[in-house]
N, C-alpha and C positions, 0 to 999 in steps of 0.2 A: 929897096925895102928888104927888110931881111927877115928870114924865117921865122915863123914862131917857136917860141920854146915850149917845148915838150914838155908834160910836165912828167914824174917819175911813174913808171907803171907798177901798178899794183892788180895782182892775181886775185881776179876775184873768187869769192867764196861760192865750193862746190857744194852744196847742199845735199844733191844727189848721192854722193860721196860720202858724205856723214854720215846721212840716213843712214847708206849700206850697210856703214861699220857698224852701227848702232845696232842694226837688226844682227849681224853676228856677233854681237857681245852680248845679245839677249839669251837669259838663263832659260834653263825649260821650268822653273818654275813661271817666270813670265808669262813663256809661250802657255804653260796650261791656265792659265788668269786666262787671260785673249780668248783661248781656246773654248771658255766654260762663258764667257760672255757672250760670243758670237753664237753661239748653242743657245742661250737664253732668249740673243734677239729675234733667232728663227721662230724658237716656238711663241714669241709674241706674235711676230705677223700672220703666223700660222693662225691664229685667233682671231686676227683682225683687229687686233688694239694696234694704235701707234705705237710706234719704236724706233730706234736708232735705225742707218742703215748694218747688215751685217758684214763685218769685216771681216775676214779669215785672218790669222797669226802668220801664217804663209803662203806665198805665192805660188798660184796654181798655173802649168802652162801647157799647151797641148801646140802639137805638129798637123796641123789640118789639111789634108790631102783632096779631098773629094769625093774619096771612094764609097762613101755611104750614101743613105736618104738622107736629106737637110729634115725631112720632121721628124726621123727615128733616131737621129744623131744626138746621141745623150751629152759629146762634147760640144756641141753649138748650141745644146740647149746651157749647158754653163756657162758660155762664153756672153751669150745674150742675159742673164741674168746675173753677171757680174763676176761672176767664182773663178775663171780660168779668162788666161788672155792669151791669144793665139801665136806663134812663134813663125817667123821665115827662115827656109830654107838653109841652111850653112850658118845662121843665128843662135849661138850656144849656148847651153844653158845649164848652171854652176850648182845646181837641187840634185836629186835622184830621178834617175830618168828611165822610166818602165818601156824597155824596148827589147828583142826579141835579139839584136844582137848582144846581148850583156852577157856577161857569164859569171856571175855571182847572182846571189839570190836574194832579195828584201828580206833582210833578218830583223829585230827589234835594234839591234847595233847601230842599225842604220836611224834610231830616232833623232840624235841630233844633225843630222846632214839633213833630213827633212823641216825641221826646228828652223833650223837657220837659213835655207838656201831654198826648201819648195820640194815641189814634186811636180815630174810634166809626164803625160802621154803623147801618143804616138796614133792621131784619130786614121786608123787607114781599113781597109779590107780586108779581113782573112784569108777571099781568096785570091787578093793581088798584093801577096807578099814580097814575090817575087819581082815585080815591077815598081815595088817602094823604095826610093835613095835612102835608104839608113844611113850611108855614110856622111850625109849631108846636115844632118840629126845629130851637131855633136854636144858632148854633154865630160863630167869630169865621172859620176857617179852611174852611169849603166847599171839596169837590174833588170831581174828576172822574176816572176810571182811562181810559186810555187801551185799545185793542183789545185782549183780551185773549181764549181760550180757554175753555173752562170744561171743568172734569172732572168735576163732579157725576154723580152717577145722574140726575139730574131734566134735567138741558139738560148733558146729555154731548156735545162739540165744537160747542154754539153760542157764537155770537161773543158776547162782552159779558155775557152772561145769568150772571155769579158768583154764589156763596152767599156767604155772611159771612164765613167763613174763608177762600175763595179770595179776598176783597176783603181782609182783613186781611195775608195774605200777600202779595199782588201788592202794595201800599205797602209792604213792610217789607223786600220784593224790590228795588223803585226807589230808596227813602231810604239802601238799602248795611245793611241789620239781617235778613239770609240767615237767620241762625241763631234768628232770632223765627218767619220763617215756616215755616219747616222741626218747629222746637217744638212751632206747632198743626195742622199738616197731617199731622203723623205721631198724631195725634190718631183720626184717619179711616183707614179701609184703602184708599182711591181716594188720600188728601193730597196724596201728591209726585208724582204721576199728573199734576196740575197745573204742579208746576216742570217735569215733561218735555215738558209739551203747547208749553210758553211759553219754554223755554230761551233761544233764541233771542230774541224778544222783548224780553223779564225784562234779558237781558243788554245789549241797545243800549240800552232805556231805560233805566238803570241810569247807563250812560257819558254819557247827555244833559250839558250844562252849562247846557240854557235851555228854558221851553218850546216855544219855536219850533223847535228843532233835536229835542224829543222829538214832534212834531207833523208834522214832517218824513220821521223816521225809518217813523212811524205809515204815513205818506201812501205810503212808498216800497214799504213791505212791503206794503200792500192793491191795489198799482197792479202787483207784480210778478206777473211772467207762471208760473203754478203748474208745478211741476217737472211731468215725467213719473213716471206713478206707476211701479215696479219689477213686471217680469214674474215673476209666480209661476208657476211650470212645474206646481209641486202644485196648484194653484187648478183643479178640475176641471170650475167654471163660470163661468171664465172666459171660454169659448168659443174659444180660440184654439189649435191643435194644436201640437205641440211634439215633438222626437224624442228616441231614447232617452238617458237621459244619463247614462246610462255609457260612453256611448261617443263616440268623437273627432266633432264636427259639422266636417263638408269644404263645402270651398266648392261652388256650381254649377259651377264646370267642373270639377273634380276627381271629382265626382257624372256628371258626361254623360259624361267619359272613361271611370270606373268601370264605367257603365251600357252604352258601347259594349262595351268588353272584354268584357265577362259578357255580352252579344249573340253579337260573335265567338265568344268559346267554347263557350258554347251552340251556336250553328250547328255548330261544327266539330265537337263532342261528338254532334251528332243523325248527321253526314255520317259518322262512325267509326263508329256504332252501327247506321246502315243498311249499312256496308260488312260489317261483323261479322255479320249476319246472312245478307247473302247467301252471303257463303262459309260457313258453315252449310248453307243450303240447296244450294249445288252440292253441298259435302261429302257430306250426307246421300243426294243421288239420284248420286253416283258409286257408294258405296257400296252403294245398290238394284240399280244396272245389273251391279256386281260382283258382286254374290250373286247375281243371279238367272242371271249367263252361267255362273258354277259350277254352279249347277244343271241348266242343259241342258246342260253337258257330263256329268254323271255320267249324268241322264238317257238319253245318246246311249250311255255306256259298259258301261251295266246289260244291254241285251237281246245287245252282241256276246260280253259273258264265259257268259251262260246258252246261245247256242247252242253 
């Protein structure tokens, strides 16, 4: 018996493959279509109508380590509700990647490398930096975020110290894709807590054209002299007294003028009230001297009518 024949092999179709290309030949006008759909089907469920499921324009990916709380972990909370898919160890990844070893900075430049390839973080600890394989983490696009806020519960108004959603937002805020971060922030009940902390910020770097001019902007905002904070009248530990305010505050001379007149009239009001009394008192001992000289007249007139 002899062999069977083989028949000719044919290289099957990568699909996978297609996709890929596909997604990188995709225009940012595409990506903002995608991008303004996925935003609409949030705020349906957010109401509780049915809707599509939401899809993001691009793939979101994180490095999960352990080093956090699994119920404060804002990147496990993405990963369970679909938005981000978790990455292993020395598994690379071809997007922009928010990692502390980078040394360039998320500029808007960076919008089509996000567009087409994603955005990943790096879920680890602040204070076990030192103990995190970066090098393991590897990626083509390393980045660095620029000063930022934080609103988290865990490092509520420290500088830099973001969670994973505030880093996916704050890139998605600079690259000009508002309506991505807005998407997973409203995710959280603190989320847009973050846009308000950063408004400012968010918005110059946003308008950069380079990184030296978003490096600049950085530089001017941490060197600027901090407003005066606003006086709360309510603020009862304050320590600073305040008057009443309902009523018109006058200036100090209009207060020393005040204060004289209300002297003078006082004075003149004690000088009426001692005069008011004396004459009383004459009043009253005129009227003693009168009764009593009526009475020694009748006195006198009692013993001439009995004789």
């Amino acid at each position: 018996m002899g062999r069977k024949k083989q028949g000719k092999f044919v290289r099957p179709d990568n699909k996978g493959k297609d996709k890929r290309h596909k997604m990188k030949g995709k225009s940012l006008e595409a990506f903002e279509e995608e991008m303004h759909t996925a935003f609409e089907a949030s705020l349906h469920l957010e109401k509780g109508a049915e809707a599509p499921q939401v899809k993001l324009p691009c793939p979101l990916a994180m490095w999960e380590l352990g080093h956090c709380d699994p119920k404060r972990c804002t990147g496990r909370k993405l990963v369970r509700k679909g938005f981000v898919r978790n990455l292993r160890l020395n598994q690379r990844f071809n997007g922009l990647i928010l990692s502390p070893m980078g040394t360039k900075y998320v500029t808007p430049a960076d919008r089509e490398i996000v567009a087409k390839n994603g955005l990943a973080v790096i879920d680890c600890s602040w204070a076990k930096l030192e103990e995190t394989p970066f090098n393991k983490m590897v990626g083509t696009h390393p980045r660095l975020l620029p000063y930022l806020v934080a609103a988290n519960p865990v490092n509520y108004g420290k500088p830099c110290k973001l969670s994973c959603v505030e880093a996916f937002a704050a890139t998605f805020c600079i690259v000009g894709f508002e309506e991505l971060a807005l998407l997973l922030l409203k995710k959280f009940k603190w989320g847009t807590v973050f846009l308000d902390l950063n408004k400012v910020l968010l918005e110059r770097y946003a308008a950069c054209q380079s990184e030296e001019e978003l490096l600049s902007v950085e530089k001017e905002f941490l060197t600027a002299k901090p407003e005066e904070d606003e006086f709360d009248p309510f603020d009862v530990n304050s320590g600073i007294e305040c008057g009443n305010l309902n009523r018109r505050q006058c200036d100090h001379e209009e207060d020393d003028d005040s204060s004289e007149e209300e002297t003078d009239t006082s004075e003149d009001s004690e000088d009426e009230n001692d005069a008011e009394v004396e004459d009383e008192k004459t009043q009253s001992s005129y009227q003693l001297r009168t009764a009593s000289y009526h009475q020694e007249e009748e006195e006198e007139t009692e013993p001439k009518t009995s004789q």
